[in-house]
N, C-alpha and C positions, 0 to 999 in steps of 0.2 A: 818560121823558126823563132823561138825565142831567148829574147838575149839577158842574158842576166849580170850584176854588177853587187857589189858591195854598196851599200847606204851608210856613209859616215854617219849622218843622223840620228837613224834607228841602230846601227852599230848592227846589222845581220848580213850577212851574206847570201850570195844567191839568189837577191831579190828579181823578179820578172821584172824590168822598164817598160812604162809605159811610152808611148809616143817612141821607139826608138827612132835614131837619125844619123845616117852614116854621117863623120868629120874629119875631111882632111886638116894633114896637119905638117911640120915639118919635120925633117929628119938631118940629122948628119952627112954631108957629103952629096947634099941636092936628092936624097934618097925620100920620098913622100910617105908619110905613115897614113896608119890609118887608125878611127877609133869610131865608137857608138856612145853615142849622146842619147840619157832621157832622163824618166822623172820617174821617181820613186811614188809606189802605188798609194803607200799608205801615211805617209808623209809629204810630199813633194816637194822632197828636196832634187835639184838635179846631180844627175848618176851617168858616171863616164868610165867608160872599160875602152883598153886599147887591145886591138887586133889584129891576127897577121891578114895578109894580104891576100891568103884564101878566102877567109872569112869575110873582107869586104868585096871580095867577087861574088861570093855570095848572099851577098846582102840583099835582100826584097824576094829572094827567089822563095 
């Protein structure tokens, strides 16, 4: 699958991450989120999109 994020840097949307990497995180009321960490292809700046909790079930698959 691939994941894609906005790039402050380049200012585009949609960009494909490189290296993605699931990241827990915290949540309100002990509830755990979830997000995807990478790096932008053409720049490498790093690039963080938050996700629900289907989407990090399905993460790697």
């Amino acid at each position: 699958m691939d994941y894609t994020g906005y790039c402050v840097k380049c200012k585009k949307k949609n960009v494909k991450m490189e290296n993605p990497k699931l990241v827990p995180m915290k949540g309100k009321g002990k509830v755990k989120r979830h997000a995807i960490s990478g790096t932008c292809p053409s720049c490498g700046t790093k690039m963080f999109r938050i996700v629900s909790a289907a989407d990090a079930a399905d993460f790697g698959k």
